[in-house]
PDB file with one MODEL, atoms N, CA, C and O in Angstrom:
MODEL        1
ATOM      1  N   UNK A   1       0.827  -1.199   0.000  1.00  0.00           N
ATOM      2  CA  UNK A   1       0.000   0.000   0.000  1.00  0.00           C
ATOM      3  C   UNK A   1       0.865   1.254   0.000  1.00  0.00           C
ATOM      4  O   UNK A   1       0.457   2.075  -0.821  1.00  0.00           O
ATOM      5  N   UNK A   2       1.872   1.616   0.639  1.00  0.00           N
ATOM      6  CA  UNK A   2       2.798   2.157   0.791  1.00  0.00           C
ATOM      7  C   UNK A   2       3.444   2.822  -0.550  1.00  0.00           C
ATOM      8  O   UNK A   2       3.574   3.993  -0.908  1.00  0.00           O
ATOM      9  N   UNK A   3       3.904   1.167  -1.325  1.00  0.00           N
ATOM     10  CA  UNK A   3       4.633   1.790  -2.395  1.00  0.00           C
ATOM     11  C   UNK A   3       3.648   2.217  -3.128  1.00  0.00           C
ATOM     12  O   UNK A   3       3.910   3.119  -3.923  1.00  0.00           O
ATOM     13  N   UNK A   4       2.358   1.730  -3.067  1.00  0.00           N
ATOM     14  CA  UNK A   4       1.409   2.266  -4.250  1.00  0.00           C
ATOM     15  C   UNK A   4       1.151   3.645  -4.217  1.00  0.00           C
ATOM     16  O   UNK A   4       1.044   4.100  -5.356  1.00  0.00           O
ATOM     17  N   UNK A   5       0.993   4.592  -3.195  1.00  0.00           N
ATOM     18  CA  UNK A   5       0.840   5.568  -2.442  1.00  0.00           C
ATOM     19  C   UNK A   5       2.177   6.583  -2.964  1.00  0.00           C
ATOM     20  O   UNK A   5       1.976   7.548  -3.701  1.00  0.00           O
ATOM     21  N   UNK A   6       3.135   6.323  -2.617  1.00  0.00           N
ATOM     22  CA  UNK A   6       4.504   6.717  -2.847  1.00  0.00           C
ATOM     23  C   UNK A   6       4.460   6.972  -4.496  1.00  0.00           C
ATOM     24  O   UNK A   6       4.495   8.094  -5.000  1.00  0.00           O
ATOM     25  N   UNK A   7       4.370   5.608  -5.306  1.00  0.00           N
ATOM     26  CA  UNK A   7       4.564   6.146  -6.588  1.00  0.00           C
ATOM     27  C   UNK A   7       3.365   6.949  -6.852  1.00  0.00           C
ATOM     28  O   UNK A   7       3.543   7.676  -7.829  1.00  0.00           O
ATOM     29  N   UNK A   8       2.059   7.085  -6.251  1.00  0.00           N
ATOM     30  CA  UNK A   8       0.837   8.097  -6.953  1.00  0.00           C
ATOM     31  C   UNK A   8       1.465   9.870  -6.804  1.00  0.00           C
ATOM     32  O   UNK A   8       1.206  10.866  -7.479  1.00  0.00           O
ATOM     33  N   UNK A   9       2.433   9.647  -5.525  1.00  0.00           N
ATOM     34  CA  UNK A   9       2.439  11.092  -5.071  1.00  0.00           C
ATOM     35  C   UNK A   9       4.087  11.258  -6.364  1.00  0.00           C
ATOM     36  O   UNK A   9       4.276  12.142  -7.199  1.00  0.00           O
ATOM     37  N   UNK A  10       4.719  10.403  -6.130  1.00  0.00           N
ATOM     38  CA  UNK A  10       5.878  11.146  -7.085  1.00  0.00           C
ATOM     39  C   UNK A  10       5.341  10.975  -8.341  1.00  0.00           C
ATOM     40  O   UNK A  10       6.080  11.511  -9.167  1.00  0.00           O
ATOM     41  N   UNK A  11       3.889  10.203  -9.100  1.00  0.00           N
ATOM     42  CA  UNK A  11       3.966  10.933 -10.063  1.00  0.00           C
ATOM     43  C   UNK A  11       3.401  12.176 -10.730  1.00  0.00           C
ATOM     44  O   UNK A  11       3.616  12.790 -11.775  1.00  0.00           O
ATOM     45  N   UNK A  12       2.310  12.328  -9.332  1.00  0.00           N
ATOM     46  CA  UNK A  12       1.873  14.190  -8.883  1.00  0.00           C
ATOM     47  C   UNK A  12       2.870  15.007  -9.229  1.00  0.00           C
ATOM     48  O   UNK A  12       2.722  15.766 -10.187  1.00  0.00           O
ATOM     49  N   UNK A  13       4.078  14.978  -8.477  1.00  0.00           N
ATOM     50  CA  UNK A  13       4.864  15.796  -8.279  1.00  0.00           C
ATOM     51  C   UNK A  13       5.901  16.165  -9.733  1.00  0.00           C
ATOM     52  O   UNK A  13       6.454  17.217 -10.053  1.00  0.00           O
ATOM     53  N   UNK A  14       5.871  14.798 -10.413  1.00  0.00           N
ATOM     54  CA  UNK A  14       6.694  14.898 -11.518  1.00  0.00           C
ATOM     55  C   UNK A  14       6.009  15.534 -12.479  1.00  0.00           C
ATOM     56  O   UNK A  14       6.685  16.177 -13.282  1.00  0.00           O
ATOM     57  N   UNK A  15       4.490  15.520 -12.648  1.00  0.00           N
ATOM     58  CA  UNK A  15       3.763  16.235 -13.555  1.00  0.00           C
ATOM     59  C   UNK A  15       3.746  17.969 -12.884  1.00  0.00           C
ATOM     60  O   UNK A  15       3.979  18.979 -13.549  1.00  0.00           O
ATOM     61  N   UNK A  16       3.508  17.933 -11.856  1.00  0.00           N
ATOM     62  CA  UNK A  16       3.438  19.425 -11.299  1.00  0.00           C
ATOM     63  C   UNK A  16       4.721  20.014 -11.704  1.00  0.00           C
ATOM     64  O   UNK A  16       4.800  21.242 -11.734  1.00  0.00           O
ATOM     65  N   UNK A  17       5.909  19.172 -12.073  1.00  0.00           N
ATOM     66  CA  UNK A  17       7.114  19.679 -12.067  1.00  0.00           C
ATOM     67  C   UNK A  17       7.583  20.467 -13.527  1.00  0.00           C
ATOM     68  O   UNK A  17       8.056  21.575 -13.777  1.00  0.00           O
ATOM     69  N   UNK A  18       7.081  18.954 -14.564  1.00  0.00           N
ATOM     70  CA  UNK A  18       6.668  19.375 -15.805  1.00  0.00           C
ATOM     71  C   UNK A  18       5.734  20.704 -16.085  1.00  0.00           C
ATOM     72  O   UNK A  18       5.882  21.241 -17.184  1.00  0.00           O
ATOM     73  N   UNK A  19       4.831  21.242 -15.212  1.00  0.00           N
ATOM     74  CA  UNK A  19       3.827  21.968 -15.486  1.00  0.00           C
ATOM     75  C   UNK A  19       4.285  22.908 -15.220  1.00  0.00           C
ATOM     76  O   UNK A  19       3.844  23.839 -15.893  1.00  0.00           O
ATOM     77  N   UNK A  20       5.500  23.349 -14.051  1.00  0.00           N
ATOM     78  CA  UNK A  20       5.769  24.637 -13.600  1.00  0.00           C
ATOM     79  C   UNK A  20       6.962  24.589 -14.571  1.00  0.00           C
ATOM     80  O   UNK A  20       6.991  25.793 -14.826  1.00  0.00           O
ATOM     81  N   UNK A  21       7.970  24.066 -15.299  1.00  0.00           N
ATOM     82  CA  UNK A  21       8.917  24.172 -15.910  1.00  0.00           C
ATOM     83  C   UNK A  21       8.113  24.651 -17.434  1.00  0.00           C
ATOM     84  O   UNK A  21       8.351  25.786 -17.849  1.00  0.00           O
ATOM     85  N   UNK A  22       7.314  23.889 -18.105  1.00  0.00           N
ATOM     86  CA  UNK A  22       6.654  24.527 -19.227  1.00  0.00           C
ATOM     87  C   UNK A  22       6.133  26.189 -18.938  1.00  0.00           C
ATOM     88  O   UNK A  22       6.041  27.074 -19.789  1.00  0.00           O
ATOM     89  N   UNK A  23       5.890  26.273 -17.739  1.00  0.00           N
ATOM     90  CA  UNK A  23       5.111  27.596 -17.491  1.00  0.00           C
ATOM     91  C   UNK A  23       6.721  29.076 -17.526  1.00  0.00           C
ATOM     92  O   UNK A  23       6.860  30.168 -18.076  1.00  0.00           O
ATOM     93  N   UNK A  24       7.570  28.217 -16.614  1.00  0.00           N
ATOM     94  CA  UNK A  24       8.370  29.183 -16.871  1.00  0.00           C
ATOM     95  C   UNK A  24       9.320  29.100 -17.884  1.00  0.00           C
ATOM     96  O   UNK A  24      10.316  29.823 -17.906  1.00  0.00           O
ATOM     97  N   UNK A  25       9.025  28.121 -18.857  1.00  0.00           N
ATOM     98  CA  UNK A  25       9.994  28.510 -19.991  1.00  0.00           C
ATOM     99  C   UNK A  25       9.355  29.581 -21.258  1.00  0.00           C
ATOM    100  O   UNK A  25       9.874  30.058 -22.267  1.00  0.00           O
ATOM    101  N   UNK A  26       7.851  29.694 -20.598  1.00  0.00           N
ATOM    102  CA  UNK A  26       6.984  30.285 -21.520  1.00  0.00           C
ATOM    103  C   UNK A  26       7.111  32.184 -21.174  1.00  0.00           C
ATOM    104  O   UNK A  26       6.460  32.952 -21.883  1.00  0.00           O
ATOM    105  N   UNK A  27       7.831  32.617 -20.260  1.00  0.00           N
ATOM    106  CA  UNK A  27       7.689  33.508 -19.393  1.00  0.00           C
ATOM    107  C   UNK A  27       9.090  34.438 -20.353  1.00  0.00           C
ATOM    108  O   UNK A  27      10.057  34.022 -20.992  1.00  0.00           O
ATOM    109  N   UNK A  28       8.472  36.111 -19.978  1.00  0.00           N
ATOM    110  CA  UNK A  28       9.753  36.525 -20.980  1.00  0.00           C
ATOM    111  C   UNK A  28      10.815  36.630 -19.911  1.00  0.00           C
ATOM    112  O   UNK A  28      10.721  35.972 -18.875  1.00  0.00           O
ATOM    113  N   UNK A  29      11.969  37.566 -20.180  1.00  0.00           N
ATOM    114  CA  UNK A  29      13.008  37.372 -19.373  1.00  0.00           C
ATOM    115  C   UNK A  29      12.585  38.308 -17.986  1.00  0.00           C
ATOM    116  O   UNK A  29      12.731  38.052 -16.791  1.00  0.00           O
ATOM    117  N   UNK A  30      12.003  39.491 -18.675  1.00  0.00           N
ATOM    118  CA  UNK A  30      11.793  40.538 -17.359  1.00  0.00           C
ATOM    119  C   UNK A  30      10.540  39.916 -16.330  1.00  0.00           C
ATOM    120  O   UNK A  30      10.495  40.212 -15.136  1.00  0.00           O
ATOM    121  N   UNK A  31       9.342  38.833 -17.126  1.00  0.00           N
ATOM    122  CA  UNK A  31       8.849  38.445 -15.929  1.00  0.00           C
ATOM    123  C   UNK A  31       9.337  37.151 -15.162  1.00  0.00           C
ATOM    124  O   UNK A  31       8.827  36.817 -14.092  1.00  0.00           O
ATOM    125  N   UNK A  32      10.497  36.343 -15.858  1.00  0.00           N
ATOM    126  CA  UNK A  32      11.695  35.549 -15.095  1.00  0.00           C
ATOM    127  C   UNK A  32      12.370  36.213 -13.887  1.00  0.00           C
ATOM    128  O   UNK A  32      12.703  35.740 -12.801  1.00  0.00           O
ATOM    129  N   UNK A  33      12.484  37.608 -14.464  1.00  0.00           N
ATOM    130  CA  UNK A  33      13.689  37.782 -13.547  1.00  0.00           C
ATOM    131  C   UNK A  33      12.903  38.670 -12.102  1.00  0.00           C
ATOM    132  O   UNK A  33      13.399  39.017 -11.030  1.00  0.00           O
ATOM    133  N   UNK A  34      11.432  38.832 -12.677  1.00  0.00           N
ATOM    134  CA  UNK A  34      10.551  39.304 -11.298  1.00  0.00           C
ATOM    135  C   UNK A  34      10.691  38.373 -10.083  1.00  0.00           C
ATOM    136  O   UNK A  34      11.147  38.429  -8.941  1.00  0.00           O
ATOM    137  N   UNK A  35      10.130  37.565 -10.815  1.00  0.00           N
ATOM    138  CA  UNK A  35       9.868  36.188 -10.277  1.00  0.00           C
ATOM    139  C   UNK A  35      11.268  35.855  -9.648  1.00  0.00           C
ATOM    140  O   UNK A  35      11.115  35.949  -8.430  1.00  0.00           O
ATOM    141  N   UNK A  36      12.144  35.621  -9.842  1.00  0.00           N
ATOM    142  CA  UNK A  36      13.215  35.602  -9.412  1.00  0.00           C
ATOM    143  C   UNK A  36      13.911  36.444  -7.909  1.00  0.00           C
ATOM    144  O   UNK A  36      14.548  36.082  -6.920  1.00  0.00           O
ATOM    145  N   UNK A  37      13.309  37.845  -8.485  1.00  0.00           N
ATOM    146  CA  UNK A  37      13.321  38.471  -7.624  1.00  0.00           C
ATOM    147  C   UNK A  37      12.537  38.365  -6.169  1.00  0.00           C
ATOM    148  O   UNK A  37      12.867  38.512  -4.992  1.00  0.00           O
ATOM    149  N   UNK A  38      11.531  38.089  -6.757  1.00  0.00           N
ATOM    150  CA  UNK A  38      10.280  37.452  -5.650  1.00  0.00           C
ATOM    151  C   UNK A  38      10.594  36.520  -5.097  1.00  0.00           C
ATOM    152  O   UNK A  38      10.268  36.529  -3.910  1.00  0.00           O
ATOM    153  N   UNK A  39      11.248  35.434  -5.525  1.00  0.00           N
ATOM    154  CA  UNK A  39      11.393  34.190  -4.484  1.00  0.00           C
ATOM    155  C   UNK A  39      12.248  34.658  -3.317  1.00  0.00           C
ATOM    156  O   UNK A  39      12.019  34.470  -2.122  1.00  0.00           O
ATOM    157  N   UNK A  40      13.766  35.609  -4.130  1.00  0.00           N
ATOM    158  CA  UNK A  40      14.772  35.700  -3.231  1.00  0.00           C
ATOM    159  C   UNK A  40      14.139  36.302  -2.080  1.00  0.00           C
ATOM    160  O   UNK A  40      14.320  35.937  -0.918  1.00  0.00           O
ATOM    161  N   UNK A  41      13.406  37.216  -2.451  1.00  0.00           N
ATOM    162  CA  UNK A  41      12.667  38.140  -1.318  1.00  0.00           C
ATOM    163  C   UNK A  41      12.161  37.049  -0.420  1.00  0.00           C
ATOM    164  O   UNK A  41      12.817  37.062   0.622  1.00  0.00           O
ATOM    165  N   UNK A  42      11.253  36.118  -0.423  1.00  0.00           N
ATOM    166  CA  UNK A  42      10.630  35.128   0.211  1.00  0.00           C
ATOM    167  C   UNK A  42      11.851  34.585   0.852  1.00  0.00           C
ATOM    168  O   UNK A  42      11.779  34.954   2.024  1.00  0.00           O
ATOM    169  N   UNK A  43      12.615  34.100   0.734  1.00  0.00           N
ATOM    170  CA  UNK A  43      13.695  33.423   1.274  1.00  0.00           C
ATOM    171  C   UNK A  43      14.174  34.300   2.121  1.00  0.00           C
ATOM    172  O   UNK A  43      14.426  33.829   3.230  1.00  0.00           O
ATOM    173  N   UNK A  44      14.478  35.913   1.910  1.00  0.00           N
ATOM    174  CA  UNK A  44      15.479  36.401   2.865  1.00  0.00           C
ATOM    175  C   UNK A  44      14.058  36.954   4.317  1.00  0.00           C
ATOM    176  O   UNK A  44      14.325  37.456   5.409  1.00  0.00           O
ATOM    177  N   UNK A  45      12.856  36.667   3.848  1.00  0.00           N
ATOM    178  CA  UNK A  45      11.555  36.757   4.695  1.00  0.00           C
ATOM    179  C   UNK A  45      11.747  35.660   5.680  1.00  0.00           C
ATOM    180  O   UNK A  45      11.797  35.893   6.888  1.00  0.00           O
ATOM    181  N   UNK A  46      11.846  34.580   5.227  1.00  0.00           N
ATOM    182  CA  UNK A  46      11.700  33.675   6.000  1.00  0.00           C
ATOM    183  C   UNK A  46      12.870  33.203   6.718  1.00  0.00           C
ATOM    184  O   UNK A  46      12.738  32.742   7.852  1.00  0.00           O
ATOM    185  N   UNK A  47      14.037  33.283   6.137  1.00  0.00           N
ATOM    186  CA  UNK A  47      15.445  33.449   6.629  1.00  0.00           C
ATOM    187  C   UNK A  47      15.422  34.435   8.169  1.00  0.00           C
ATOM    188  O   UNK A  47      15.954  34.033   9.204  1.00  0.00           O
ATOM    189  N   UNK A  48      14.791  35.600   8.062  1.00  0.00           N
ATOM    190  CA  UNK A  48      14.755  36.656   8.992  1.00  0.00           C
ATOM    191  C   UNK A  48      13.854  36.283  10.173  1.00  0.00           C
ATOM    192  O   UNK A  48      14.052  36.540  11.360  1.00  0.00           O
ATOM    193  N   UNK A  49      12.920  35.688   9.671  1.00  0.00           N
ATOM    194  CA  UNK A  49      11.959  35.133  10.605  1.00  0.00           C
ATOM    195  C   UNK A  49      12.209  33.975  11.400  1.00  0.00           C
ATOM    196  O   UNK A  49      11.603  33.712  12.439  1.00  0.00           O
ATOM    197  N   UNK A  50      13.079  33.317  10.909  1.00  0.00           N
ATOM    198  CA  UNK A  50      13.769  31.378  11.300  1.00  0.00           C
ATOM    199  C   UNK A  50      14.984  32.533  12.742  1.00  0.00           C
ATOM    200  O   UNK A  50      15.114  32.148  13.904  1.00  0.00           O
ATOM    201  N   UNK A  51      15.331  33.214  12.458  1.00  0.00           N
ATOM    202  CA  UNK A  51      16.326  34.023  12.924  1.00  0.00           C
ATOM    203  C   UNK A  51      15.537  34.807  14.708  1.00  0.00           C
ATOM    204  O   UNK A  51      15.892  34.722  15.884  1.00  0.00           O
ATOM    205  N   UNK A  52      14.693  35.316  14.186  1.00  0.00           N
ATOM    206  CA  UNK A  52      13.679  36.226  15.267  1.00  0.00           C
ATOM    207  C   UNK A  52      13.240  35.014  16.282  1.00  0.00           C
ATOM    208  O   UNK A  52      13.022  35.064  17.493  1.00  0.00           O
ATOM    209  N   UNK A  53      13.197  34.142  15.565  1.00  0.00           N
ATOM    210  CA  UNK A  53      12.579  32.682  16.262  1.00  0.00           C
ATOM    211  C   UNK A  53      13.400  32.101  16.976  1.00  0.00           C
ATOM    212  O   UNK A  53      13.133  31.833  18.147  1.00  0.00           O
ATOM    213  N   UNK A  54      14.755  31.741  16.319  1.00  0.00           N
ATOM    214  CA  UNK A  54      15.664  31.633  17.438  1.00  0.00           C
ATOM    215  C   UNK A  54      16.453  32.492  18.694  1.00  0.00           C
ATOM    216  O   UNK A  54      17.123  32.106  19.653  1.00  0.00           O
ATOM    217  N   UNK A  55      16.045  33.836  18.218  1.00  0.00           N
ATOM    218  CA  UNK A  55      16.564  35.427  19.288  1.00  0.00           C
ATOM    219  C   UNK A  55      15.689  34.881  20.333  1.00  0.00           C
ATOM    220  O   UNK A  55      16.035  34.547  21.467  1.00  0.00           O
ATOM    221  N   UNK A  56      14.532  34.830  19.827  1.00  0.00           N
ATOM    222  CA  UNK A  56      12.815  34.557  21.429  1.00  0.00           C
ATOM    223  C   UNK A  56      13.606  33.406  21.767  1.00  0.00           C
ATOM    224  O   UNK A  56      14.364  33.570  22.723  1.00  0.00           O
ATOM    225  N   UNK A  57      13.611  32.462  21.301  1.00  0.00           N
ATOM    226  CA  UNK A  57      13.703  31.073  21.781  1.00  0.00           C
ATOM    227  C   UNK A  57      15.276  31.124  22.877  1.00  0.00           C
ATOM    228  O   UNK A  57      15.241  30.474  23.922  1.00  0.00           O
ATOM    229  N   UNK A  58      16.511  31.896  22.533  1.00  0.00           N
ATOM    230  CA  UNK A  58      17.785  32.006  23.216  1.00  0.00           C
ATOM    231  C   UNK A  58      16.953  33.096  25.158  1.00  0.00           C
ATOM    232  O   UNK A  58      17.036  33.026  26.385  1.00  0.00           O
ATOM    233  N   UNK A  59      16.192  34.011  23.925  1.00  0.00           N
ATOM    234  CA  UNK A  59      16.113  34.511  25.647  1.00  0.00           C
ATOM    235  C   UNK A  59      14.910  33.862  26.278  1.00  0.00           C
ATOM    236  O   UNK A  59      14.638  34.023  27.468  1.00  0.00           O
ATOM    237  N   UNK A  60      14.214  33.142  25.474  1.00  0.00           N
ATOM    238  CA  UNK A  60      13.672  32.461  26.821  1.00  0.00           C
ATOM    239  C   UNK A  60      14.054  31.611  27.792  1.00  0.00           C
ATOM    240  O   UNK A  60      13.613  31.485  28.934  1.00  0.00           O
ATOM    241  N   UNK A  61      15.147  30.887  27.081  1.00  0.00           N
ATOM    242  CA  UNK A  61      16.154  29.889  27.527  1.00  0.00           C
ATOM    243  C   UNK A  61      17.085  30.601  29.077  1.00  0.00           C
ATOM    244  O   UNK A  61      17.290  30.046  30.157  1.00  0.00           O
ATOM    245  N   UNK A  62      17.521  32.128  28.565  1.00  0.00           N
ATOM    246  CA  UNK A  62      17.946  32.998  29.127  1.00  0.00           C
ATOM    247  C   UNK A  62      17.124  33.235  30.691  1.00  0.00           C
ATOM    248  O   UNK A  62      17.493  33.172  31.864  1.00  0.00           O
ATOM    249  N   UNK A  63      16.215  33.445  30.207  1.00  0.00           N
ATOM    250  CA  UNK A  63      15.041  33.984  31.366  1.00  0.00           C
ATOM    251  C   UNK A  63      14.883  33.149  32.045  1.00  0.00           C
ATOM    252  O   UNK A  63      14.601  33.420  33.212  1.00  0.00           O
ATOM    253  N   UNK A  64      14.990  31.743  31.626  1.00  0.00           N
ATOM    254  CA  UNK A  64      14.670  30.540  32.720  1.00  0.00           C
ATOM    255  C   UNK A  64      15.600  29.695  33.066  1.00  0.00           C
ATOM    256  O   UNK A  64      15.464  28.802  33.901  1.00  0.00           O
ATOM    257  N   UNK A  65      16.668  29.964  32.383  1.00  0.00           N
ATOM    258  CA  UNK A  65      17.771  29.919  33.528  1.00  0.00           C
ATOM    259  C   UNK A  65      18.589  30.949  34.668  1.00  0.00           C
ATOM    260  O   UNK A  65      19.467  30.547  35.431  1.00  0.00           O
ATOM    261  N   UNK A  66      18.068  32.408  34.589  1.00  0.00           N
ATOM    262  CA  UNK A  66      17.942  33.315  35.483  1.00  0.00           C
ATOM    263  C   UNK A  66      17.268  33.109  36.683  1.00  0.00           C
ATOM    264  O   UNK A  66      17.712  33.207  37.827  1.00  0.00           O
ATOM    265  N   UNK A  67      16.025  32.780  36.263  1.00  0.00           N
ATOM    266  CA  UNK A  67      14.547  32.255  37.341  1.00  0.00           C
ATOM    267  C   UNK A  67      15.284  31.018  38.233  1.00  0.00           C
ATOM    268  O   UNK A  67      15.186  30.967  39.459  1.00  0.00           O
ATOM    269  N   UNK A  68      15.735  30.427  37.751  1.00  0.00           N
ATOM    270  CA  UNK A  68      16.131  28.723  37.979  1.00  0.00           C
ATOM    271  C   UNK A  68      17.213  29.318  39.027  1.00  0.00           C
ATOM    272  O   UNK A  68      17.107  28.906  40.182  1.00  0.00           O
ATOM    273  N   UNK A  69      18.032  30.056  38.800  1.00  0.00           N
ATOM    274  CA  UNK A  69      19.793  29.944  39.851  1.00  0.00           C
ATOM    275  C   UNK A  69      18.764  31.251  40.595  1.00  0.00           C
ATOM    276  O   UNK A  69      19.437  31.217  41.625  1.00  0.00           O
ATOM    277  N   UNK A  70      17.978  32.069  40.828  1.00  0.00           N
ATOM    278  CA  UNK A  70      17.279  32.967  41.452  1.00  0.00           C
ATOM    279  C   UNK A  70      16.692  32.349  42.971  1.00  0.00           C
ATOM    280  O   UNK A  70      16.967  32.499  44.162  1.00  0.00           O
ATOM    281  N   UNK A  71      15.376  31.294  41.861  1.00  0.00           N
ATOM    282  CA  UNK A  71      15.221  30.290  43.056  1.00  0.00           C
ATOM    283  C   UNK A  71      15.914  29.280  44.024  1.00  0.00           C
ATOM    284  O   UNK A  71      15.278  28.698  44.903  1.00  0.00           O
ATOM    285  N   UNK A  72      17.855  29.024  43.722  1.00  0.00           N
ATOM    286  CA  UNK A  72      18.168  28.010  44.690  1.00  0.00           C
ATOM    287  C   UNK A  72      18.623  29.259  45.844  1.00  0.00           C
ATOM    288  O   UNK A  72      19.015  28.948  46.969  1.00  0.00           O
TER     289      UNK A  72
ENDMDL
END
């Protein structure tokens, strides 16, 4: 069941793959290079955010090991 499952989804994915590669070979250069532009943007979004996530996450770590040597 497994493998049957497995090959339905990779061959989803191989057609979706085909579909977005036909789409952007159809695309001129200036809306390539939008697009391009757009992803990087997304990446340095989420890059910044993976980042903010670990700043909270260090000082909470921070804060409760303050609390912790406070209380002995």
């Amino acid at each position: 069941m497994d493998q049957i499952a497995s090959a339905a989804l990779q061959a989803c994915l191989r057609r979706d793959y085909d579909s977005a590669r036909q789409a952007l070979l159809g695309l001129e250069p200036t809306a390539l290079r939008e697009l391009q532009q757009a992803a990087m943007a997304l990446q340095n979004l989420t890059a910044a955010r993976r980042y903010a996530i670990a700043q909270q996450q260090l000082a909470i770590v921070k804060k409760l090991q303050e609390a912790k040597m406070a209380n002995r």
